[in-house]
N, C-alpha and C positions, 0 to 999 in steps of 0.2 A: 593273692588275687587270682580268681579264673583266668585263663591264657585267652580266654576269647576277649574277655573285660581287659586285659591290660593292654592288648592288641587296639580296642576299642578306644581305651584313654589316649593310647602312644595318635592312632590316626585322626581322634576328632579334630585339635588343634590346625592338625593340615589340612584338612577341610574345611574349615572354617576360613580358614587364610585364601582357600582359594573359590569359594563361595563369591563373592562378588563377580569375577570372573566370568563363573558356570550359570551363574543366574541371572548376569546384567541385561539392562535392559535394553541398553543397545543392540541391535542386530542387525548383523552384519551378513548380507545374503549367500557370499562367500568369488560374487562376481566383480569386476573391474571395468571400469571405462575411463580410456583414457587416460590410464594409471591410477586414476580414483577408483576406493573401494566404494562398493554398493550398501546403503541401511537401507532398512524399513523401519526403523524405529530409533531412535534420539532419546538417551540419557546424556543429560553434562555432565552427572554424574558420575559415568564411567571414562571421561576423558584425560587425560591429565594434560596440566597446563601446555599452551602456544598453539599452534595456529595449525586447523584443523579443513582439508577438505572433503565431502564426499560426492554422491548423487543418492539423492534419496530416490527410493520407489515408487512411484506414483499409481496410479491406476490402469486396468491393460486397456490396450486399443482393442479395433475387432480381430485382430492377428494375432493375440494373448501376448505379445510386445507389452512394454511398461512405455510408457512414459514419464521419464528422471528429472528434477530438481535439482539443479548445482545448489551444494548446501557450504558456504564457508563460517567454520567458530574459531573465535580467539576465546580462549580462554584463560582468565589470569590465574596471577600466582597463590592471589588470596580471593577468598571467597567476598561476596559482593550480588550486587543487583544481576538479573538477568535479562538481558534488553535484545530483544526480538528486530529484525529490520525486512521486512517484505518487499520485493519490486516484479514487475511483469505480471502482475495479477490482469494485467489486460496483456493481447499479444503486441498493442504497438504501444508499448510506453516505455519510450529506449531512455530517456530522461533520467528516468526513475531509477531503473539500473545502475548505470555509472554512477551516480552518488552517493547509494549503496558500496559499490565498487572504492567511491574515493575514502569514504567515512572508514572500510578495512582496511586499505592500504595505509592508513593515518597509525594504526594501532598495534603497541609492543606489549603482549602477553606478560612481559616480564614486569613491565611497571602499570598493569590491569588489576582488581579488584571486582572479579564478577564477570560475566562473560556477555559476547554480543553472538548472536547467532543472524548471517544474512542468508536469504532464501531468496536467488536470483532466478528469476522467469517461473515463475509459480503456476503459471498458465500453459503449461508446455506446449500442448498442440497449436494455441495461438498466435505462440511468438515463431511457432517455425510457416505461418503464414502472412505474417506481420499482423495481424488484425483485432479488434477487440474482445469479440466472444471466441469460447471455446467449440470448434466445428464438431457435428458430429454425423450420422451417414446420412442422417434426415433433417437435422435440425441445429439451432446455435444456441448456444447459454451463455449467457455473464455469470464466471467464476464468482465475481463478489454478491452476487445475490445467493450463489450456494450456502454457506456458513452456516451452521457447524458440519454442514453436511452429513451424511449416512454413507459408511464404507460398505451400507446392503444395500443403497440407492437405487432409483427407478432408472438415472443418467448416468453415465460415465463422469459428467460434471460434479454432479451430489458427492457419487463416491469417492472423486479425486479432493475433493473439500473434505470430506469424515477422515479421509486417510491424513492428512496434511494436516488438522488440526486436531487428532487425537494422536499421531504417532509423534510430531515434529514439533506444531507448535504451543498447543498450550501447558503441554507437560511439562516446558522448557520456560517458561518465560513469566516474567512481572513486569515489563511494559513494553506496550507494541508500538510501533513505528509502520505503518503501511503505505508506500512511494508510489504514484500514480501520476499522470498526465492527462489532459483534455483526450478526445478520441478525434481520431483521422478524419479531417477536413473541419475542424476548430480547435480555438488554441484556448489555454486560461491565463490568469496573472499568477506570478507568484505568492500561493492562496494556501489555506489549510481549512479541513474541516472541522471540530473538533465539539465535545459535548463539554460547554465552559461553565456549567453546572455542575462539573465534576471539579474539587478542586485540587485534583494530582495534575489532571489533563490542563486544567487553566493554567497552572503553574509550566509545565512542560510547554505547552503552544508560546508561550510568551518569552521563549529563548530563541525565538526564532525572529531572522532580524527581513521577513518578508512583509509581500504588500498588503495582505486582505486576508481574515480570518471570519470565515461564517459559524456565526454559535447556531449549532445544529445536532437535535437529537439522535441523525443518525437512520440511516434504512434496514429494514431490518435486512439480515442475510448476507450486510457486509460483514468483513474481517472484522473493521473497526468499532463496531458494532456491537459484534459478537464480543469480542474479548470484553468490551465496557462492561456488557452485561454477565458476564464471569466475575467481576468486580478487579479487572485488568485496565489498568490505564493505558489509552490508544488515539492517535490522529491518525487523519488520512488526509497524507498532502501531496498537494498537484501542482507537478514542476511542468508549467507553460504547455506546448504545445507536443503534438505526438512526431513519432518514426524519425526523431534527428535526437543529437545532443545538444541541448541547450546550454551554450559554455557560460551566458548573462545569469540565468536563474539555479545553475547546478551546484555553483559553488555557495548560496546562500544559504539550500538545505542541507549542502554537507558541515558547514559553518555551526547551523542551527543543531544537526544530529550529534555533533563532537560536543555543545556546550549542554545537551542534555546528558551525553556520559559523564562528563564532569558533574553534573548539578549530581547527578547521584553517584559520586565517587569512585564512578566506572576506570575512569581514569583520571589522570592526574592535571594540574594548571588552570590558568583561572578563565571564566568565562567571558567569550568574545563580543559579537555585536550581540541586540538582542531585537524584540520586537519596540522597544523604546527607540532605541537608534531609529530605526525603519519605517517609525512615525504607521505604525501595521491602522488599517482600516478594521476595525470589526465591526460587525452587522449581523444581523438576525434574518432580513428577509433578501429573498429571490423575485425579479421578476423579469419573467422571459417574455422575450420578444419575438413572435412566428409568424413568418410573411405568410401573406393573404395571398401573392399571386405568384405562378412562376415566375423568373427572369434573370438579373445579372444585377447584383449588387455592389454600391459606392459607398463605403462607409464613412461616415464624417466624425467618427471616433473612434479611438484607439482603446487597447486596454489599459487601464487603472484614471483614465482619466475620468475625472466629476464630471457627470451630467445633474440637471436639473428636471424636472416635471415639467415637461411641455417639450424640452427641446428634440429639435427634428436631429436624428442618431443614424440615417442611413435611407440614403437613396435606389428606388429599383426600377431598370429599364427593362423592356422587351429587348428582344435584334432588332429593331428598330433605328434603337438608341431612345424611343418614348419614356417618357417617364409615367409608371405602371402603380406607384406605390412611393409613399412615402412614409417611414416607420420614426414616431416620437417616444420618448419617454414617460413612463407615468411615474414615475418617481423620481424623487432627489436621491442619488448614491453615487456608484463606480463601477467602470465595465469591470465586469469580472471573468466573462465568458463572450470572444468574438466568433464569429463563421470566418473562416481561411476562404474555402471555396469562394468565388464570386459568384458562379449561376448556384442556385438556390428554388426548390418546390415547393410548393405551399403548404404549411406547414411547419418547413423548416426553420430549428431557430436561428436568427437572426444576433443576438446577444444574449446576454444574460448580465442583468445590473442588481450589483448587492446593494443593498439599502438597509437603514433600520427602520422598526417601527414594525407593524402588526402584517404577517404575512400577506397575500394579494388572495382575497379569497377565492376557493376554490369554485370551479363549474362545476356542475351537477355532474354526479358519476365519480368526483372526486378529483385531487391535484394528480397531475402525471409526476411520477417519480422524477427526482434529479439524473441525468445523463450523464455526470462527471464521475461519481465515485467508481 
C-alpha cells in the first residue's frame, strides 16, 4: 500500500472518533461567569448524562456587553423526551422562576429517561429592573410578542428571541412548558393557557391539579405559540400574582410539571393530583372589566370566585369617599384576573372574568390583545 494511503487508513479511524468533538454543536464561547462556562449554542446531544449548568449568550447591549441566561439540563441515563421549561420571559414574574427552580431540584439524572432543560430569567434586562418589558434606549418591548424572532432584527428584543429560540430552544426540545405571572399591580388565579384543540396539549394541561384553564388559540409571537406552531406541544401558565413568591400556588405547578415528566416517562412513579382533583374551571371566553373613571377601588370579589351576569363586582370612590362607579358583570363565570392597585385610571382593567360560551364581541378596530401572556 502507498505510505501516504496507509498513513491515511492508520488516521481515519482517529478522526472519526474524535469528530463529534471537533464539530459539536454545542459552543462553548471559551468565557466564565461565576464558575459557569459561557454557550451560544445548545446540543443535548453533546452532553453526557447529570446535571448541567451554564449561561447562555444572549444579545449585546449598546456597550457590545451580552446579556446571559442561566441555563440548567439534567440529563438522563437513557434517551427519552425532551422537555423544555421557560420562566422570566417577563422581568417581574418571580413565581415563575422558583417553580422551575423546585421541579430541578426534584430531579436525579440517574433514574431520568430524556432530558429537561430550564431557562431561568429569559428576559434579562427586565428582571434586573424588576419589570415586564424588555427596556431599550428609546423604547419597551414585550419579549413574548418577539417569537421566533430574527437574530438580524430591527430590536435588540427580536434579536434576543431568534437567538434563544434558534440556538437554545427549539433545537432542543419536544414539549414546552412556559411559567409566567399576571403583571405588576394585578394578580391572576392559578390558570393555564393552552390550545385544547391540540390533543398532546389537552392531555398535558389536564395533569395539572389548578383552578382555571382558558381554551385559547394563542397570540401570535408568544413562545407558546410559536412552538405549537412548529408542531411542538406547549402551555403558558400563570402562577398568581407578580415580584413575590407565591408559596399557595407555586407548589401546584411544580406538582402539575413533575406529573407531566412522568406522563412521559421522563421520570419515574406514579402521577399526583391532577386537574380532576382541582375540580380545574375551563372556559373559552374573556371578559374584561375597564373603569370609566379615575378613583380608588373596593372590590366585592375575590379571584376564582363565581360571579353571575348582572352582579355588581366592585365599587369606585373619588377622595371624597363619593361613589364614582359602579362596575357589574356581563357574564356568568370566575374572576380570573383582579387589579392589586386600589386607585385605578380610566381605562384600567378592573378584572377579568373567564366564562364560557362565544367570545364578547369585539369594538370596531378589533379586540385588544390579552395583557397576561
Amino acid at each position: 500500500m502507498n505510505p501516504a494511503l496507509r498513513t491515511m487508513a492508520i488516521l481515519f479511524p482517529l478522526m472519526a472518533l474524535s469528530a463529534p468533538s471537533a464539530f459539536a454543536a454545542t459552543v462553548y464561547t471559551g468565557e466564565t461567569i461565576s464558575g459557569k462556562k459561557v454557550i451560544s449554542s445548545l446540543d443535548l446531544a453533546d452532553l453526557p448524562a447529570g446535571k448541567h449548568s451554564f449561561y447562555f449568550e444572549g444579545v449585546q447591549m449598546g456597550t457590545g456587553q451580552h446579556w446571559y441566561v442561566p441555563v440548567v439540563v439534567a440529563k438522563g441515563a437513557q434517551s427519552g423526551k425532551r422537555v423544555l421549561l421557560t420562566a422570566g420571559i417577563h422581568g417581574d414574574e418571580i413565581s415563575s422562576m422558583e417553580s422551575v427552580r423546585q421541579v430541578m431540584a426534584a430531579l436525579d439524572p440517574a433514574a431520568m429517561s430524556g432530558s429537561v432543560i430550564a431557562a431561568y430569567g429569559v428576559s434579562r434586562a427586565s428582571i434586573e429592573r424588576v419589570q415586564r418589558e424588555w427596556p431599550t434606549v428609546h423604547s419597551m418591548f414585550n419579549l413574548n410578542r418577539a417569537f421566533p424572532g430574527n437574530v438580524d432584527g430591527s430590536n435588540p428584543t427580536v434579536r434576543h428571541a431568534g437567538l434563544v429560540w434558534s440556538k437554545l430552544f427549539q433545537p432542543n426540545t419536544d414539549v414546552s412548558i412556559d411559567f409566567h405571572t399576571q403583571m405588576s399591580g394585578s394578580a391572576f388565579a392559578d390558570f393555564i393557557y393552552a390550545d385544547l384543540s391540540k390533543p398532546e396539549v389537552r392531555t398535558m394541561v389536564a395533569l395539572y391539579p389548578i383552578a382555571q384553564v382558558k381554551n385559547d388559540p394563542g397570540e401570535p409571537g408568544t413562545l407558546e405559540t410559536t412552538f405549537v406552531s412548529a408542531g411542538i406541544p406547549s402551555a403558558t401558565l400563570e402562577l398568581g400574582g407578580p415580584r413575590i413568591y407565591d408559596k399557595k400556588i407555586i407548589p401546584l405547578f411544580t406538582e402539575g410539571t413533575l406529573n407531566v415528566l412522568k406522563h412521559y416517562k421522563v421520570i419515574p412513579g406514579s402521577i399526583g393530583r391532577t386537574s380532576k382533583d382541582a375540580k380545574t374551571f375551563i372556559a373559552d371566553g374573556f371578559s374584561h372589566i375597564r373603569a370609566t373613571e379615575g378613583g380608588f377601588l373596593d372590590m366585592q370579589v375575590g379571584l376564582k370566585d363565581r360571579v353571575v351576569a348582572g352582579q355588581l363586582v366592585a365599587i369606585q370612590r373619588n377622595a371624597f369617599g363619593e361613589t364614582v362607579a359602579e362596575y357589574k358583570s356581563s357574564v356568568s363565570g370566575e374572576v380570573a384576573v383582579i387589579q392589586l392597585d386600589a386607585m385605578i385610571e380610566p381605562g384600567g382593567r378592573v378584572m377579568t372574568i373567564l366564562y364560557n360560551g362565544p367570545d364578547t364581541p369585539c369594538p370596531a378596530g378589533g379586540c385588544p390583545e390579552d395583557e397576561e401572556e
